[in-house]
C-alpha beads as a LAMMPS data file, in Angstrom:
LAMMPS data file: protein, C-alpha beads

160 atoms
159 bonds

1 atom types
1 bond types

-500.0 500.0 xlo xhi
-500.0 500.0 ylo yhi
-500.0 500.0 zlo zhi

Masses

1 110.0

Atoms # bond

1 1 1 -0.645 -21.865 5.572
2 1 1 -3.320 -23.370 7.085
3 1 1 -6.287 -25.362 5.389
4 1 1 -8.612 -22.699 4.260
5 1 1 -11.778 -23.905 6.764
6 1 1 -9.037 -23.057 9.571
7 1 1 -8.043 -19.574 9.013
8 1 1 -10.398 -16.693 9.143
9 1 1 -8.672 -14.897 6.166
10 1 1 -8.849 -17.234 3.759
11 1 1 -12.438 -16.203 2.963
12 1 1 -11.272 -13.039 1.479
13 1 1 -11.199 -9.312 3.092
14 1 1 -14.510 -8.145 3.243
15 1 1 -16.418 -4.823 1.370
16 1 1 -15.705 -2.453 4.146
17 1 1 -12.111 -3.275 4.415
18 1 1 -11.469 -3.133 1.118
19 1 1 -12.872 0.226 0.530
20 1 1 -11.229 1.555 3.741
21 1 1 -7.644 0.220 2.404
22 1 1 -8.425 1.945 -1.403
23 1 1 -9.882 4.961 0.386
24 1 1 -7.389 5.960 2.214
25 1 1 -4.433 5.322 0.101
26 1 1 -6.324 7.069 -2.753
27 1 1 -7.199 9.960 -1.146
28 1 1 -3.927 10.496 0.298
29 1 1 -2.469 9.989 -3.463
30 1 1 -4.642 12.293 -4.489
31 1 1 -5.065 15.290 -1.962
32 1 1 -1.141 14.959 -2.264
33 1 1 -1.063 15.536 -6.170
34 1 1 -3.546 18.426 -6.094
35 1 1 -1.496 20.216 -3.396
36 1 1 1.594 19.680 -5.873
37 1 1 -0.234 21.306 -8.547
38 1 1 -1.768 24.382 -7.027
39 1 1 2.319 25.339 -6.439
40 1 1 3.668 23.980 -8.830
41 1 1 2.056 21.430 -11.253
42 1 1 5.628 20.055 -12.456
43 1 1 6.620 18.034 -9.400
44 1 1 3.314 16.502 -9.681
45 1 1 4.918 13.965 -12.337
46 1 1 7.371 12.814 -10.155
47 1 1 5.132 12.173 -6.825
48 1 1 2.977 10.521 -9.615
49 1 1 5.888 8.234 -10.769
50 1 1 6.741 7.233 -6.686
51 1 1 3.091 6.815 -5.791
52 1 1 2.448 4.725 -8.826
53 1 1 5.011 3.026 -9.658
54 1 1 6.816 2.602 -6.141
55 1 1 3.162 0.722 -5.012
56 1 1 2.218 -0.592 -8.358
57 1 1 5.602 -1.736 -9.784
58 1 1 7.714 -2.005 -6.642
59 1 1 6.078 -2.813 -3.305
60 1 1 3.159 -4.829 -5.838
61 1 1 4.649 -6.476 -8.459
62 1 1 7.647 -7.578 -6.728
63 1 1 8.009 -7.187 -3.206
64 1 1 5.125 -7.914 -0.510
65 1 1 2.121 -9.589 -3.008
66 1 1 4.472 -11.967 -4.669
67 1 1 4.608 -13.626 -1.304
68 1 1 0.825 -13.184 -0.115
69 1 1 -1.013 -16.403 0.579
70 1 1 -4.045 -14.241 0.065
71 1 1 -3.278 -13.595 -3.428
72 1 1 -1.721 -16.927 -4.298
73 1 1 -3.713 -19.661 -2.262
74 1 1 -7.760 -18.110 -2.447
75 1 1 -7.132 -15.803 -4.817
76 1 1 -7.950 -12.623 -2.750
77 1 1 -6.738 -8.803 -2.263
78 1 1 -6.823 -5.906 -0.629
79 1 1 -5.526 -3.581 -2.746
80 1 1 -6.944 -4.512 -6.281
81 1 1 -9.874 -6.587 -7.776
82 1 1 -7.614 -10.171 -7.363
83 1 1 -8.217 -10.060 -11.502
84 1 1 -5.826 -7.052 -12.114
85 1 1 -3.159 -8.041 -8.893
86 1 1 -2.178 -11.644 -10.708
87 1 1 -2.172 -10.017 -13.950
88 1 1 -0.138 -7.445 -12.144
89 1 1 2.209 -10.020 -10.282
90 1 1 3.593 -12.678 -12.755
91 1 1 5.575 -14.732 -10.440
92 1 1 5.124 -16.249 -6.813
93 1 1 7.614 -15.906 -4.418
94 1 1 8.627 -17.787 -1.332
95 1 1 11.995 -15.861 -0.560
96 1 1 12.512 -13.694 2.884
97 1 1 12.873 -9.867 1.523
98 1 1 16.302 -9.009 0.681
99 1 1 18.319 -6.437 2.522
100 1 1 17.791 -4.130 -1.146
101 1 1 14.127 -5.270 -0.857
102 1 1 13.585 -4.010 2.775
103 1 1 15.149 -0.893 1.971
104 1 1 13.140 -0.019 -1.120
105 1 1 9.970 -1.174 0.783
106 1 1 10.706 1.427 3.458
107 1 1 11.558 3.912 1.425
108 1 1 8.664 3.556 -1.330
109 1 1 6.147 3.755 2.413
110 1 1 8.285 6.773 3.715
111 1 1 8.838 8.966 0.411
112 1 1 5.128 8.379 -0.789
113 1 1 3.706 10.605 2.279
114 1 1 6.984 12.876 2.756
115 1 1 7.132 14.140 -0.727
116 1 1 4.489 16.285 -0.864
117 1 1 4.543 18.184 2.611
118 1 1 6.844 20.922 0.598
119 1 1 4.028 22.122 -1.800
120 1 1 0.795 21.354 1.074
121 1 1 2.863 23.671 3.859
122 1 1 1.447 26.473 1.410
123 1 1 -2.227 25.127 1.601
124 1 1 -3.138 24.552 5.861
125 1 1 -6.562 23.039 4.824
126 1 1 -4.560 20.566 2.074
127 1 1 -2.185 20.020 4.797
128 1 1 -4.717 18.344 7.377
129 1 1 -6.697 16.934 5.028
130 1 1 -3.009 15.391 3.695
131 1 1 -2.136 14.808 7.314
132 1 1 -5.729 12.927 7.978
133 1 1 -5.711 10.564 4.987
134 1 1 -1.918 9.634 5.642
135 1 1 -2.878 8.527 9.092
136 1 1 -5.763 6.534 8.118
137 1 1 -3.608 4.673 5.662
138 1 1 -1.203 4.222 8.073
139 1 1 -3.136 3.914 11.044
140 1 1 -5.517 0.885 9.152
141 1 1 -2.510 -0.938 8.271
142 1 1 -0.365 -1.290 11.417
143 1 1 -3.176 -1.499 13.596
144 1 1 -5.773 -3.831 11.578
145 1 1 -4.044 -5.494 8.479
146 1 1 -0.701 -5.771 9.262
147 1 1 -1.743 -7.520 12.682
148 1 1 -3.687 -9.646 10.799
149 1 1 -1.595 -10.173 7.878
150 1 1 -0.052 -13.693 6.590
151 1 1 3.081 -12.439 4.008
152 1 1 4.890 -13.702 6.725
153 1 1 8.274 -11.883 4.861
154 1 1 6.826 -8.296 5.125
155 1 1 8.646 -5.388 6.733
156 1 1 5.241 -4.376 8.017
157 1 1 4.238 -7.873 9.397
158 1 1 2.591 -7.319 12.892
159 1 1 0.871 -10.761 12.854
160 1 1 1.373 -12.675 16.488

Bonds

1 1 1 2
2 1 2 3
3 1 3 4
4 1 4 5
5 1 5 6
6 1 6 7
7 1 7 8
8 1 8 9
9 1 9 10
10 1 10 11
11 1 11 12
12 1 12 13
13 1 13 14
14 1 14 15
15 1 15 16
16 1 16 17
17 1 17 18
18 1 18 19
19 1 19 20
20 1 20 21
21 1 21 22
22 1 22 23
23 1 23 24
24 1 24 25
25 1 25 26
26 1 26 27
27 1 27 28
28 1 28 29
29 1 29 30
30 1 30 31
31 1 31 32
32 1 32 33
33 1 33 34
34 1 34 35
35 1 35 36
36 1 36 37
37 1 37 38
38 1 38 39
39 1 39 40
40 1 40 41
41 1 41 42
42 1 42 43
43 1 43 44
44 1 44 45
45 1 45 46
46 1 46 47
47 1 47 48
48 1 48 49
49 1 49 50
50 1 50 51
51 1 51 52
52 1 52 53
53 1 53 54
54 1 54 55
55 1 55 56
56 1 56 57
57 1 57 58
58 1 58 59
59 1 59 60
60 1 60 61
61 1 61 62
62 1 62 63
63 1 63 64
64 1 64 65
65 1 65 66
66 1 66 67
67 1 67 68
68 1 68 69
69 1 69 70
70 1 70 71
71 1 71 72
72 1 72 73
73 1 73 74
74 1 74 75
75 1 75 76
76 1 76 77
77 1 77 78
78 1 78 79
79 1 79 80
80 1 80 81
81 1 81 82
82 1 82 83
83 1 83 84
84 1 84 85
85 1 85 86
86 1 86 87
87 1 87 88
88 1 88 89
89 1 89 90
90 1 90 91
91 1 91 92
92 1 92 93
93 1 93 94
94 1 94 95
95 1 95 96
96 1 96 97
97 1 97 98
98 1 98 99
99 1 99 100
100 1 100 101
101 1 101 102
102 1 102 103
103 1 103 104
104 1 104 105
105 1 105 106
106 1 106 107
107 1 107 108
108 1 108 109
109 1 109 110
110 1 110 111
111 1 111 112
112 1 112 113
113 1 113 114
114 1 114 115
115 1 115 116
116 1 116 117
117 1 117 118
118 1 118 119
119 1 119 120
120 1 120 121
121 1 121 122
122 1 122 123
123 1 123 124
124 1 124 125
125 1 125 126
126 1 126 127
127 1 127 128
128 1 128 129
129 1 129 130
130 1 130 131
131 1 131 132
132 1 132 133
133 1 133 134
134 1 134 135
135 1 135 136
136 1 136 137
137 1 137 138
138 1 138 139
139 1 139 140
140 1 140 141
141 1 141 142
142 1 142 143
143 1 143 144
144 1 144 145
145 1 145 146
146 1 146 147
147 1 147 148
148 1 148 149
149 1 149 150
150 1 150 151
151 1 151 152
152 1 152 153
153 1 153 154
154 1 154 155
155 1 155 156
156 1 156 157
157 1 157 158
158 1 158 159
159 1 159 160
C-alpha cells in the first residue's frame, strides 16, 4: 500500500458514501424480511441468519475486511463505524481467498438477494422496491467501490 499522502483512499470514505453503502444494503435487508413476513413470518429467521450472519460473520469477520488496508492501515470502513468492524474482525489477514472462501463469498452475495424473491412475487410493489434496493447495492459496489477498492484478494475487486 502506498504512503497514506499518496493514495486518495486513505483519508477514509466520505459521509455520502457511507450512507449510500448502509442504505442500500439495509433497505434491501429489510424490504426483503418484511416481504417474508407478510407470507409467511417463519422463513424470516432464516433470511435473517444469511443476511446477518453470512455479511457479519462470514464475508466480515473473515473473508474480505480481514484483508482491507482501509480497515487495517487508517483505520477506516464502509460498512460499520471502524470502532465496531475491528472489534468485529480479530485478526488481519494477508492470504489470497481460498477456493472454500471464494465460494462462500459468492454464495453469501448471491443467496442474500435470491432468497426472498419466493415470498415478494406475492407483493408487486415489495417486489420493485426489493428489485430497486438490490440494484443500488449492487450497482454502488461494482461500479464505484469495487473499482476503487484496495483488498486486492476480493472476488469483487474491480480496481485497475
Amino acid at each position: 500500500m502506498k504512503l497514506k499522502s499518496e493514495c486518495t483512499l486513505a483519508d477514509g470514505f466520505s459521509f455520502r458514501e457511507k450512507l449510500y453503502a448502509q442504505f442500500s444494503f439495509f433497505s434491501l435487508g429489510v424490504t426483503g424480511a418484511v416481504g417474508i413476513v407478510l407470507v409467511d413470518w417463519q422463513w424470516v429467521f432464516p433470511y435473517f441468519f444469511i443476511y446477518g450472519y453470512g455479511i457479519l460473520g462470514i464475508v466480515m469477520r473473515h473473508l474480505t475486511c480481514p484483508r482491507c488496508p482501509h480497515l487495517h492501515v487508517y483505520g477506516d470502513c464502509l460498512q460499520f463505524p471502524p470502532k465496531i468492524t475491528m472489534w468485529l474482525v480479530k485478526e488481519r489477514k494477508t492470504t489470497p481467498f481460498s477456493v472454500v472462501e471464494k465460494s462462500l463469498f459468492y454464495f453469501v452475495f448471491i443467496l442474500i438477494p435470491i432468497f426472498p424473491i419466493y415470498w415478494l412475487v406475492e407483493n408487486p410493489i415489495l417486489l420493485s422496491a426489493f428489485l430497486v434496493t438490490v440494484a443500488m447495492w449492487y450497482a454502488g459496489q461494482f461500479l464505484y467501490f469495487c473499482r476503487r477498492c484496495r483488498v486486492k484478494e476480493c472476488p469483487f475487486n474491480r480496481a485497475a
